[in-house]
N, C-alpha and C positions, 0 to 999 in steps of 0.2 A: 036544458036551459043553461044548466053552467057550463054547456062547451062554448057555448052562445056569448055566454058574458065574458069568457074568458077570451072569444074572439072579435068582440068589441073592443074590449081593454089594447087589448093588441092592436086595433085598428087606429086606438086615442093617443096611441104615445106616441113620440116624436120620433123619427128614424135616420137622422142627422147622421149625415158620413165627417167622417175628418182622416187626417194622413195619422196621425197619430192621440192615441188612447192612454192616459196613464191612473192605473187603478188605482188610485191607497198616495196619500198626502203625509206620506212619514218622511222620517230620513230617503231613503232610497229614492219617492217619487220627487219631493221635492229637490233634491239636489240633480236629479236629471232633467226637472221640466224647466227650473234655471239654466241650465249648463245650453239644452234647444234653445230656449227664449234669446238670450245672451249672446250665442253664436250667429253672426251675419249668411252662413250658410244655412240656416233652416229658416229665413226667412220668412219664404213663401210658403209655408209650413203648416197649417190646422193644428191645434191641438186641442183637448179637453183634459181637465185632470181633475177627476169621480175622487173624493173623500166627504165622510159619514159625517164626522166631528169636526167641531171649529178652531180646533188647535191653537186655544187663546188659554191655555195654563201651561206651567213648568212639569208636564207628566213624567219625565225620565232626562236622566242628561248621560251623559260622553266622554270617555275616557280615552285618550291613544297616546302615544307617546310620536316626535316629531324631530329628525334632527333641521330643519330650517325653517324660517318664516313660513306659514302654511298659507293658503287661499281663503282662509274663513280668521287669521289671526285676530280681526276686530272684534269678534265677540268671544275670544276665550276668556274665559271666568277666571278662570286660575290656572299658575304653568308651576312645578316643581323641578328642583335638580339634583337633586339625591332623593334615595330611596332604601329603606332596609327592607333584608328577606330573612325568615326564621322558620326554623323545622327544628323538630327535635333535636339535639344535640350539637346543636350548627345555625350558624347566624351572622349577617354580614350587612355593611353599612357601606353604602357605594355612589360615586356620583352616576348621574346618567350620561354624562358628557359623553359623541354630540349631540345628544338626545334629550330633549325635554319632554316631560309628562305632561298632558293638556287637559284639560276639562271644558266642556261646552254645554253649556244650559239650555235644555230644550226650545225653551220660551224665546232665549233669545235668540234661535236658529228659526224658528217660524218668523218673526219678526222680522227678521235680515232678509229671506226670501219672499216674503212675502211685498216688500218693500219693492224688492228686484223687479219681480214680477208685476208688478202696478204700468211699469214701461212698455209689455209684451202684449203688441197690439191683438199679435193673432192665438193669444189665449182665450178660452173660454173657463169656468171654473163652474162645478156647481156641488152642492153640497147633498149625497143622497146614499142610499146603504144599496151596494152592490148583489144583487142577487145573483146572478150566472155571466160563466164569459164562455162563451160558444166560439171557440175555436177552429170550429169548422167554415162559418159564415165571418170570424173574427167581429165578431157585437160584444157588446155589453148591457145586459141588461137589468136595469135599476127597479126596485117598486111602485117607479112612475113612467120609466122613459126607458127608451130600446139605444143603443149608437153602436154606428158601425164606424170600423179605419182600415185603414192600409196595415197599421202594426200598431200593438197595443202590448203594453207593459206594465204586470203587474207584481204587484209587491204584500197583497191576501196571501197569508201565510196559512196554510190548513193542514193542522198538525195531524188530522188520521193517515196522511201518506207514509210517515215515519212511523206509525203504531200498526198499520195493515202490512207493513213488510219485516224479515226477519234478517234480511244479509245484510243491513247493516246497522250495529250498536247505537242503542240514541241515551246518550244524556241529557241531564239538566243544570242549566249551571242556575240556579235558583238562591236568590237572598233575600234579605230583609234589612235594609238599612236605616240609618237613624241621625238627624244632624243633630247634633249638642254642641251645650254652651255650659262651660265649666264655670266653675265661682273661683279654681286658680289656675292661672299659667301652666301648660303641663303639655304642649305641641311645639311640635317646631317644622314653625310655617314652611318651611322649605324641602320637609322630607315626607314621603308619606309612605305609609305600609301597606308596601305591593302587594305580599302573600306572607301571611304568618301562619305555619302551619303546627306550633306551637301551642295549640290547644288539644283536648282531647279529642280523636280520628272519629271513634263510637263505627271502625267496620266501613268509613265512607272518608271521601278526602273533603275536607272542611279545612275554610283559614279565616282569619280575622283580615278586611282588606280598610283601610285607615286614610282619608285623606282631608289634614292639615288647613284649614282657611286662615286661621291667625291663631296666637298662643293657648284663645282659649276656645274655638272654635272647627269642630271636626266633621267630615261626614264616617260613621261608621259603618261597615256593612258584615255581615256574617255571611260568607258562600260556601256553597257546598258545591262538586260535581257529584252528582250521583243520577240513579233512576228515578227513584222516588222523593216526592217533596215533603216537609216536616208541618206538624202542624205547629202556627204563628207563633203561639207561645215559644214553644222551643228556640227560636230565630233568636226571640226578644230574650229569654234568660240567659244568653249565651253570649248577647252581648252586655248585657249587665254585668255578666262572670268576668268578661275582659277588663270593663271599665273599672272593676274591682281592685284592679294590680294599680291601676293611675292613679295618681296623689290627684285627684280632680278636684278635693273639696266637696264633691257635689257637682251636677249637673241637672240639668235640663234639655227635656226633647224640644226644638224647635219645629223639625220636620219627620216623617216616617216614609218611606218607600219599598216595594219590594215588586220584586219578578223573575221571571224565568226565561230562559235562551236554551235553544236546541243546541246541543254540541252533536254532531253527528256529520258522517261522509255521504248520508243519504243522495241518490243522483239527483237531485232536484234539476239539473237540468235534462233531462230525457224525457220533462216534461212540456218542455220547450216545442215549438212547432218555427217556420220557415218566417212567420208572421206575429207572433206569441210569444215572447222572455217573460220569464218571472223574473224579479230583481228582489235586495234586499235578502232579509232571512228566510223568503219564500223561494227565491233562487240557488239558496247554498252560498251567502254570499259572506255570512257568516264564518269568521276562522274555528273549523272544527273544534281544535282542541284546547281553547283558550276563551273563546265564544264574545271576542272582539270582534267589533262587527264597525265600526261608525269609519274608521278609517276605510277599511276595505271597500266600504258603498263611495268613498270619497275617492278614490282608484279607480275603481271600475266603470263608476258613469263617464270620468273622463274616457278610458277606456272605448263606452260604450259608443259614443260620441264618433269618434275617429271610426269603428265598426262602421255606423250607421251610414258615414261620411262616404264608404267602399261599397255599399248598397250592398251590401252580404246579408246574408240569409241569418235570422236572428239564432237561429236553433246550431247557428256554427259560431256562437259567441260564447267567449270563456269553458275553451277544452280544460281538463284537469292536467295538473302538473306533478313530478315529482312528490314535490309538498302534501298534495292529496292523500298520495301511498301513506308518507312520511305519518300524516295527522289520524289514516286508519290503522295502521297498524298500533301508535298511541294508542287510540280509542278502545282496541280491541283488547291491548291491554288492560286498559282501565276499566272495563265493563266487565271481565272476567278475575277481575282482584281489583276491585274497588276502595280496597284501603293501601294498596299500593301510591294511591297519585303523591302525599307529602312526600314518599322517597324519593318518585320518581325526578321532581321537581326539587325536591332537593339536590340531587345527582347532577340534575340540569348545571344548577346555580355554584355548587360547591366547585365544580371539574371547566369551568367556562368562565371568557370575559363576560360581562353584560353587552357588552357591545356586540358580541359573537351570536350570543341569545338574543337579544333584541332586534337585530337581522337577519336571525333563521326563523324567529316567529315573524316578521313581515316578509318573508318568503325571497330574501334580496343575499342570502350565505351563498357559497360557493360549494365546490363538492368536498374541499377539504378543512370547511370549517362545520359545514353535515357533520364528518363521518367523525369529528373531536364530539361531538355534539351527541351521537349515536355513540361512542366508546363511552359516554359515562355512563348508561344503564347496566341495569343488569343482561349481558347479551340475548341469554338463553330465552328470556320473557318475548325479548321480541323476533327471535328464531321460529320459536313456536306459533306464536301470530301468526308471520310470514307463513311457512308451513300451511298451517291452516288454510289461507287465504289462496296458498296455490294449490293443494291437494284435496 
């Protein structure tokens, strides 16, 4: 009888074909099914785009740095131009020029797209919790409804792939942040604290990251890269501890946030098929060793776009580069001497322009601003990596 029901069920749901599927109404989907809608070449185009939630709060917001006008400038919340960096024994106060630091609020990134989208005749939208994508048949199938496409795109991030495998290091970049409002002046609205790594390590790389809304108004966050995650309390005394040093008067919590980001080389795309891309932190989309992600999704659907436009085979989008090696062999560093990361990064910052670093972390240096970039570690740490990795 329940195979019965269960082939009933399957007989009620709807089996609606489209050219294109996009799983998950986050960053990554959204900013591609605009980029399709918006473009006069995907026209004639079907699409659907499956998300569970109705993405009508401020759940998480964005951080990147930018040097010109960007394509989203109308909703940045807040843009900085200098920034300090602090490590044990060493500390420095720098502009970002010609690089600005951006912030984008969830809320008002749903809102701007969703706007967009009101225009796209041949969207459909519907709001339901994804059970399977069958890649074989290329469906997606929902707790109500079955749909099949031509290609479909998802951005379901399913963390047991990075815990059932061993060859490559996963961290976590996990925090817990805090917006406050002080009772004295004690910011300055125009700097914010990148990485301070100026507190105590406790065996794992931990920094205080600071940013700036007006004199007396801050978001604060405590990170760590590590394996393991802390319990909440811990987040929350640590940053009490910093707020200690600030002549604040006193403050108050407005807001509280927190989460986690894979930092890893994981191949996420091998999981890819001809018809199939994962996008987003589900794709690897994610910059491994830094675990900036909002920009990179902001690249790549452009990117993906222009792919799409060549009718190429999705499974031959976004080969690894250089930088890949570059951000595993980091990682393997840092996963094997975990209280390494404040030197490392200090090493970074103390021996480099920012502008030098802030171009090899958007993957855009050249090969002899790399290898200034590689001379300030310690060699032998990532010899042995290396080593490892080929033998």
């Amino acid at each position: 009888c329940s195979n019965l029901d269960s082939l009933l069920l399957d007989c009620l749901m709807k089996n609606k074909k489209y050219d294109y599927i996009i799983c998950g109404g986050g960053a990554s989907g959204l900013l591609l099914v605009s980029r399709i809608c918006m473009d006069p070449y995907f026209k004639n185009k079907s699409i659907l785009l499956i998300e569970r939630e109705s993405k009508t709060t401020n759940d998480r917001t964005w951080c990147f740095w930018e040097d010109n006008e960007g394509d989203l400038e109308e909703i940045i919340h807040k843009k900085w131009n200098h920034a300090h960096f602090a490590a044990e024994g060493f500390e420095m106060d720098f502009p970002l020029k010609p690089f600005q630091y951006k912030m984008i609020r969830s809320l008002d990134f749903y809102h701007l797209i969703k706007e967009k989208l009101k225009s796209c005749a041949q969207l459909e939208q519907t709001q339901e919790n994804i059970v399977e994508i069958d890649h074989q048949v290329n469906s997606v199938k929902t707790a109500k409804n079955q749909y099949e496409a031509d290609l479909i795109f998802s951005s379901i991030y399913d963390p047991s792939l990075l815990y059932n495998q061993s060859k490559y290091p996963v961290l976590q970049q996990h925090f817990v942040g805090q917006v406050i409002e002080t009772n004295a002046p004690c910011f300055d609205p125009d700097k914010i604290e990148f990485m301070n790594f100026d507190i105590p390590q406790k065996g794992n790389t931990r920094f205080m990251y600071l940013l700036p809304f007006s004199p007396t108004k801050a978001l604060v966050e405590y990170t760590l890269f590590s394996k393991d995650l802390l319990e909440k309390e811990e987040y929350i005394a640590e940053i009490e501890t910093f707020l200690s040093e600030i002549p604040t008067q006193g403050y108050k919590i407005l807001e509280q946030e927190e989460g986690q980001i894979p930092m890893t080389c994981y191949r996420f795309d091998l999981n890819n098929t001809e018809r199939l891309l994962h996008i987003g932190t589900a794709g690897g989309w994610t910059k491994p060793s830094t675990g900036f992600t909002f920009q990179r999704i902001n690249e790549k659907t452009k990117e993906l776009i222009q792919h799409l436009k060549q009718n190429k085979p999705l499974d031959q989008f976004g080969k690894r580069n250089r930088f890949w090696f570059y951000d595993l062999l980091f990682l393997d560093v840092l996963a094997n001497n975990n209280a390494e990361g404040a030197d490392l990064f200090k090493r970074m910052f103390k021996n480099n322009t920012t502008q030098t670093i802030f171009k090899f972390l958007d993957e855009k240096s050249n090969h002899w601003e790399e290898l200034k970039i590689m001379r300030s570690f310690k060699v032998i740490q990532f010899i042995k990596a290396l080593a490892k990795r080929l033998f």
